[in-house]
RODO-2510 file (C-alpha; in nm, 4 decimals, decimal comma):
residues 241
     n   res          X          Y          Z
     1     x     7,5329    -9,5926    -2,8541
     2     x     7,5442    -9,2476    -2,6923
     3     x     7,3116    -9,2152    -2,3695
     4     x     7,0170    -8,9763    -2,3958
     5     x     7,1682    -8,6143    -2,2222
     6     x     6,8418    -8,5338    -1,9394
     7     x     6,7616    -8,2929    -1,7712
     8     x     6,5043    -8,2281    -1,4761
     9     x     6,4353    -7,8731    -1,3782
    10     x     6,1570    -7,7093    -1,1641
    11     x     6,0314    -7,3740    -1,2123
    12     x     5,7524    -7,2281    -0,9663
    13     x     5,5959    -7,5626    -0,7813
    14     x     5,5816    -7,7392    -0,4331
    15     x     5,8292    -8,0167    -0,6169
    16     x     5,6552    -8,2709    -0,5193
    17     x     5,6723    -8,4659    -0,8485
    18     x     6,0441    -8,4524    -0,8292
    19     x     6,0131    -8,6462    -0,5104
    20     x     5,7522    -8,8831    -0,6973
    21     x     6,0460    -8,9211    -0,9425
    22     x     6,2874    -9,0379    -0,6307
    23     x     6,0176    -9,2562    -0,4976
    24     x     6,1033    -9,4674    -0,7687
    25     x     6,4073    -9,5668    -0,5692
    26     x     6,6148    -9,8867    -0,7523
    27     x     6,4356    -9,8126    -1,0807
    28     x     6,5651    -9,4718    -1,0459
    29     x     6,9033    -9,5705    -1,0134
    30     x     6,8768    -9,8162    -1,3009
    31     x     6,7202    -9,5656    -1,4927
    32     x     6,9888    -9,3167    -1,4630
    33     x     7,2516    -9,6010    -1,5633
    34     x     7,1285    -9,5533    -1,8825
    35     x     7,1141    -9,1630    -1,9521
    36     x     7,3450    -8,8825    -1,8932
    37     x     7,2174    -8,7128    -1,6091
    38     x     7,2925    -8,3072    -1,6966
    39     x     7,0916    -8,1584    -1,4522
    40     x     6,8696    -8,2509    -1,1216
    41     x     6,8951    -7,9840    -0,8604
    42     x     6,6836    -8,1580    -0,5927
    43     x     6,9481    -8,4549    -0,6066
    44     x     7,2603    -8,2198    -0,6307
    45     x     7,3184    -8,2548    -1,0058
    46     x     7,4088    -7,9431    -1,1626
    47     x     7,6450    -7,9657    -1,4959
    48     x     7,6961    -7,6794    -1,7387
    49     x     7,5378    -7,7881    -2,0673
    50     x     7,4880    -7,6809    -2,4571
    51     x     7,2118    -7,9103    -2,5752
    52     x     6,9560    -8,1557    -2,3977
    53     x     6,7944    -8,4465    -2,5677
    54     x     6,5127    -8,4085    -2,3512
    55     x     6,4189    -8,1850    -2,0798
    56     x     6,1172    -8,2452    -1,8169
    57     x     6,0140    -7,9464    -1,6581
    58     x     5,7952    -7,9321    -1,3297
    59     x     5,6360    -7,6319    -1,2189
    60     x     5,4328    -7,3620    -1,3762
    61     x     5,5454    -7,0280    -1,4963
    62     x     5,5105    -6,7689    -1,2439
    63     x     5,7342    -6,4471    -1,3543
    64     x     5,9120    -6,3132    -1,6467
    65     x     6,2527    -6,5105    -1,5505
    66     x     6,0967    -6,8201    -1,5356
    67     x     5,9423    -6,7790    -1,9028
    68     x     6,2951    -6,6282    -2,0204
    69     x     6,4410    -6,9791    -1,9027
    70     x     6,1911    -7,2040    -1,9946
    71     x     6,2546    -7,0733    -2,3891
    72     x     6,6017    -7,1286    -2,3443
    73     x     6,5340    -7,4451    -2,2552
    74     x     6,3335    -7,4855    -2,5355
    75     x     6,6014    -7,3789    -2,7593
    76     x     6,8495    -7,6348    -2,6199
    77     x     6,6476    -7,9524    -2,6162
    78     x     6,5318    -8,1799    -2,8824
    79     x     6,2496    -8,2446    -2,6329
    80     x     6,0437    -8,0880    -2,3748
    81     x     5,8392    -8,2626    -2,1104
    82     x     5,5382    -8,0888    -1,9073
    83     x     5,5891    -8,2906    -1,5148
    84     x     5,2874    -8,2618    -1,3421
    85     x     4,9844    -8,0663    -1,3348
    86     x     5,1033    -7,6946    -1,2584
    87     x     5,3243    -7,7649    -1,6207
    88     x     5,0844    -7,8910    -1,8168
    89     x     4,8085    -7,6603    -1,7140
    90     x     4,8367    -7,3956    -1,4344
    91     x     4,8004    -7,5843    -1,1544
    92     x     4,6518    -7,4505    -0,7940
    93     x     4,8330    -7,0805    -0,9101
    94     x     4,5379    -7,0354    -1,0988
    95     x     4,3316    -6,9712    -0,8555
    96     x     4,4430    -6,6521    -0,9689
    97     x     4,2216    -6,6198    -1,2108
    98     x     3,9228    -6,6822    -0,9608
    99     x     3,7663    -6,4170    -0,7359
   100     x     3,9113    -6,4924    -0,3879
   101     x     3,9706    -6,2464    -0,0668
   102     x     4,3279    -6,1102    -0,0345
   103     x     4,5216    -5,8620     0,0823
   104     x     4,7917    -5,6436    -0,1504
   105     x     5,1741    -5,7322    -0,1426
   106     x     5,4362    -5,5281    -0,2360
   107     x     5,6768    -5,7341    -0,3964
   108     x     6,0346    -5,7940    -0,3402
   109     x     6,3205    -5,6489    -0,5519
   110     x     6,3932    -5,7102    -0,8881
   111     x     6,0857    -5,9599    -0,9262
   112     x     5,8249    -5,9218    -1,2049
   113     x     5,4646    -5,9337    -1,1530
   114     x     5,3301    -6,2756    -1,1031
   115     x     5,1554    -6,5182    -1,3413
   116     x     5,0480    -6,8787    -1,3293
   117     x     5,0952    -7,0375    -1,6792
   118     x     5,1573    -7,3634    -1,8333
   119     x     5,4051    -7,4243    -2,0364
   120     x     5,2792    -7,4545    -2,3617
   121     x     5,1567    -7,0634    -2,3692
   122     x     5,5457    -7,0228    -2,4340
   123     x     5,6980    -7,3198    -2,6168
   124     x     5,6207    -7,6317    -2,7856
   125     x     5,5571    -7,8588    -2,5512
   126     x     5,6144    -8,2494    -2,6444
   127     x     5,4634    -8,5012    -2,3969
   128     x     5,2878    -8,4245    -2,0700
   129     x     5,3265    -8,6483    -1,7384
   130     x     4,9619    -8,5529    -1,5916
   131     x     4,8763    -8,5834    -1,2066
   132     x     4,9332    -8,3885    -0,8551
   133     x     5,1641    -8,5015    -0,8217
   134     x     5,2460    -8,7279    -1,1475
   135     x     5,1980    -9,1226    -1,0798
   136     x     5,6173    -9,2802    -1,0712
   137     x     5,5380    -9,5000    -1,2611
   138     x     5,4130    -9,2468    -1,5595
   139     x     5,7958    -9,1270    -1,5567
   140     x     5,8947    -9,4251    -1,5539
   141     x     5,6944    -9,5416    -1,8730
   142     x     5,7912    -9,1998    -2,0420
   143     x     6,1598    -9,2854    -1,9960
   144     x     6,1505    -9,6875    -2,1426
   145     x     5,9622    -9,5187    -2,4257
   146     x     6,2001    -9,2125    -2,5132
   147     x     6,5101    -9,4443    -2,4451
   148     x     6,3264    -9,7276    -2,7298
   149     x     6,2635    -9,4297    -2,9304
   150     x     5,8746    -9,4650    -2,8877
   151     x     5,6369    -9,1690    -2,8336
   152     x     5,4978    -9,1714    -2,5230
   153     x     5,1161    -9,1759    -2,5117
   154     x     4,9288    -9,1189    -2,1461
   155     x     4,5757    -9,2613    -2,0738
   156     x     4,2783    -9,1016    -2,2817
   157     x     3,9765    -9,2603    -2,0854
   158     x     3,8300    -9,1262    -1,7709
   159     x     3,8272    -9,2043    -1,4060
   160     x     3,5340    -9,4002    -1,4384
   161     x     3,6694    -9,6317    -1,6381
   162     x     3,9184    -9,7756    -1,3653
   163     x     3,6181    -9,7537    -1,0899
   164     x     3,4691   -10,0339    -1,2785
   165     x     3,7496   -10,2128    -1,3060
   166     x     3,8077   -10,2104    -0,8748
   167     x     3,4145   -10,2397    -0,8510
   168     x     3,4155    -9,8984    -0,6518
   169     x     3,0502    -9,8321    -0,5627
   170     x     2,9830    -9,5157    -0,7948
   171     x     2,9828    -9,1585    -0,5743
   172     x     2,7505    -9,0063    -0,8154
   173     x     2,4875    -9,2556    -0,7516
   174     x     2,6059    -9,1751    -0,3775
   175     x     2,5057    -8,8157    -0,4599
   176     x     2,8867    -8,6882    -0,4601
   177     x     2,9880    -8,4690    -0,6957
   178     x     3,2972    -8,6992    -0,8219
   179     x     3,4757    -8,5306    -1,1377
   180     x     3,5304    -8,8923    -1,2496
   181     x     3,3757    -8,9318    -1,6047
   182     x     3,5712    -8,6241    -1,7445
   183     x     3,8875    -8,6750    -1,6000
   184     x     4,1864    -8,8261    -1,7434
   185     x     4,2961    -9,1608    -1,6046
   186     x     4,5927    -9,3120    -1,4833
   187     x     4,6075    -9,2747    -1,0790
   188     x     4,3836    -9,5899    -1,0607
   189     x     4,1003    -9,4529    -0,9738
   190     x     4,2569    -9,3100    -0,5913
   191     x     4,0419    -9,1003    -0,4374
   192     x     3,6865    -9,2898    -0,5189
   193     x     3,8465    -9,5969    -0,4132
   194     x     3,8698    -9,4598    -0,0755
   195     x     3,5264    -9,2860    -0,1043
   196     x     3,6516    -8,9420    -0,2013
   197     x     3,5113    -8,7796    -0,5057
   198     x     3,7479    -8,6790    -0,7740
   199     x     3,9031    -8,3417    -0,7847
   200     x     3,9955    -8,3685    -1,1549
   201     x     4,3807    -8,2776    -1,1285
   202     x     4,4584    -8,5275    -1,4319
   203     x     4,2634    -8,2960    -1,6623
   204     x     4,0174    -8,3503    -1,8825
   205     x     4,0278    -8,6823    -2,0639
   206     x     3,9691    -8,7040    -2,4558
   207     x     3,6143    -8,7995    -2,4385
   208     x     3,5091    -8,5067    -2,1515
   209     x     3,1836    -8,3569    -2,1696
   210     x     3,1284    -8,1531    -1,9337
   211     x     2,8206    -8,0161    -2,0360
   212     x     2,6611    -8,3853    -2,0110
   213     x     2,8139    -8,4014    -1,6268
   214     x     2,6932    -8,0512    -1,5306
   215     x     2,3232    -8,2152    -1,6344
   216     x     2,4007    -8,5657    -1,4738
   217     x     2,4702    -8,3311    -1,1304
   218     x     2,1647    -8,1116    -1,1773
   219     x     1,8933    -8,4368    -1,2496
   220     x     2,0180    -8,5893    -0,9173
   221     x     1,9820    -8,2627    -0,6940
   222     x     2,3830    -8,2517    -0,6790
   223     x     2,5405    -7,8893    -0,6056
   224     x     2,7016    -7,8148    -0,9352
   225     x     3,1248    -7,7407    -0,8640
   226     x     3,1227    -7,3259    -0,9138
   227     x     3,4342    -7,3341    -1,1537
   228     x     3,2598    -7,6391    -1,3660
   229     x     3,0410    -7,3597    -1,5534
   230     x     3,3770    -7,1802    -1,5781
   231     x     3,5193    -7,4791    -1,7302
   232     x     3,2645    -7,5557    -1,9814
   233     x     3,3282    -7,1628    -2,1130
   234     x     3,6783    -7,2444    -2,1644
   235     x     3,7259    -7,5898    -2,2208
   236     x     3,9526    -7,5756    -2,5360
   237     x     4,1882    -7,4180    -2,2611
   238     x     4,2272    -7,7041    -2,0627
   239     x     4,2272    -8,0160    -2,3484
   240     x     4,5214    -8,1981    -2,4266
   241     x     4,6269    -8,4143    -2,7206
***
């Protein structure tokens, strides 16, 4: 049977779900046993290819080159792979599109003007590995499923869910405002359980209603987030299947 041909590229990011990817450690190298490793810059693996099976791609799109390779990529692979939040939906470059104090830049040669996109404003994107960074072990479920030929399907409840499975004492009853009941799950629940609201960077899980949480947050005299409004206005945006 011919190994699956991968490939692991990074486009504009801080790469630090590449290094979640390493901190796999001997599943990693079990893992890559089993595929043929094309490209992984971080690592020092840098063939010349045609065609990919399957590409994951870190890292949001943040210039006209990037989007030029990212199609090409596209082209290439039978698969593509959103790693992380700034591919699947922006991530912090899209504070961008917020109102924030700064000072002008002239930029350096030959670059284009900057952007902060996800990935599927250009392509087709096929699964997405959510989380800032991405949990290991979500790569390493992705992989067993793509190498049994299985789709791979991430968590569609909320935050909350896993709070009442650790019996976390609820931060919203604590009068926190904790993103928990509209975000997607899967990091088991790691920022309540240590008494820190969520910040939402999983997205918004299937069942999100953010109009319901904006109310929950008003009734208990809890400072409503200034980008939740913002959210509710463009929530289609920011769902994923």
């Amino acid at each position: 049977m011919n190994k699956i041909r991968l490939g692991i590229f990074s486009l504009s990011s801080c790469e630090g779900c590449l290094v979640q990817i390493l901190n796999l450690e001997d599943y990693l190298v079990e893992l890559f046993n089993m595929v043929d490793l094309v490209s992984f810059k971080l690592i020092g693996v840098d063939k010349e290819f045609d065609t990919l099976d399957v590409a994951v791609i870190e890292g949001a799109v943040m210039n006209d080159e990037e989007e030029k390779e990212l199609k090409d990529l596209r082209e290439r692979s039978k698969i593509i792979v959103a790693l992380g939040d700034c591919a699947c939906y922006g991530g912090k470059f899209i504070i961008k599109d917020f109102h924030v104090n700064g000072i002008k830049m002239n930029l350096p040669r030959k670059t284009t003007a900057f952007k902060a996109d996800p990935l599927d404003k250009y392509v087709k994107v096929d699964y997405y590995v959510y989380g800032c960074p991405i949990v290991k072990y979500d790569f390493l479920q992705l992989m067993k499923d793509l190498l049994m030929d299985k789709p791979y399907r991430p968590k569609t409840y909320n935050v909350c869910a896993e709070c009442i499975l650790k019996e976390n004492n609820c931060l919203i009853e604590a009068g926190l405002p904790c993103l928990g009941p509209i975000t997607r799950a899967g990091c088991n629940a790691l920022c309540p359980s240590v008494g820190r609201e969520c910040i939402g960077c999983r997205g918004l899980s299937d069942d999100a209603n953010i109009e319901s949480l904006i109310q929950i947050f008003r009734e208990r005299n809890i400072e409503v987030p200034s980008y939740l409004p913002k959210l509710l206005k463009g929530e289609e945006k920011w769902r994923r299947k």
